[in-house]
C-alpha positions in Angstrom: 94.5 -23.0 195.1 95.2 -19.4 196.0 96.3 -17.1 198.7 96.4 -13.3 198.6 95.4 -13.9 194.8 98.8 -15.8 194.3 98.8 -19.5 192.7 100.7 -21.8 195.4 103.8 -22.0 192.7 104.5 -18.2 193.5 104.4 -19.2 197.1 107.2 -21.5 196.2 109.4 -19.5 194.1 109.1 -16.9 196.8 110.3 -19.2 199.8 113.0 -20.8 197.6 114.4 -17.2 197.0 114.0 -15.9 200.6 115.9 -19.0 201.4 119.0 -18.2 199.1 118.6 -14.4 200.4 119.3 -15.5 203.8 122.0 -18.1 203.1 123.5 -15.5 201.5 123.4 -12.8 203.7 125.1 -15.2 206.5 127.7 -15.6 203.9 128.5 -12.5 203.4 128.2 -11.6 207.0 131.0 -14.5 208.2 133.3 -13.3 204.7 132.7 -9.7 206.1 133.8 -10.3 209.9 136.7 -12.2 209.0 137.7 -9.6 207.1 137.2 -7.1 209.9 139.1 -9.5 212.2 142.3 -10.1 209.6 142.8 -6.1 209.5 142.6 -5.7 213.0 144.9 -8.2 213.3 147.3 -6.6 210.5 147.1 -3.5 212.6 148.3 -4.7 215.6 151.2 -4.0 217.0 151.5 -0.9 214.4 152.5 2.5 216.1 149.7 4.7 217.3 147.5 1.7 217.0 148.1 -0.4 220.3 146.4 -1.0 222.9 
């Protein structure tokens, strides 16, 4: 069985990796605003910094 001259096992392989690309990515996107969030929080209160 093919489609778009790819056996269904490349199918697969593909959807398994997309899969781990996106759980990924929204792991690195919660890491990243917490990050963002823990130095704006360091920063507040600094001078020339408040608002």
């Amino acid at each position: 069985m093919t489609f778009l001259n790819l056996e269904w096992y490349w199918w697969l392989i593909i959807v398994i990796l997309l899969a781990i690309a996106i759980l990924l990515k929204i792991k690195f996107i919660q890491w990243w605003n917490g990050r963002q969030y823990d130095k704006k929080k360091e920063q507040h209160g600094k001078w020339g910094d408040e608002e």
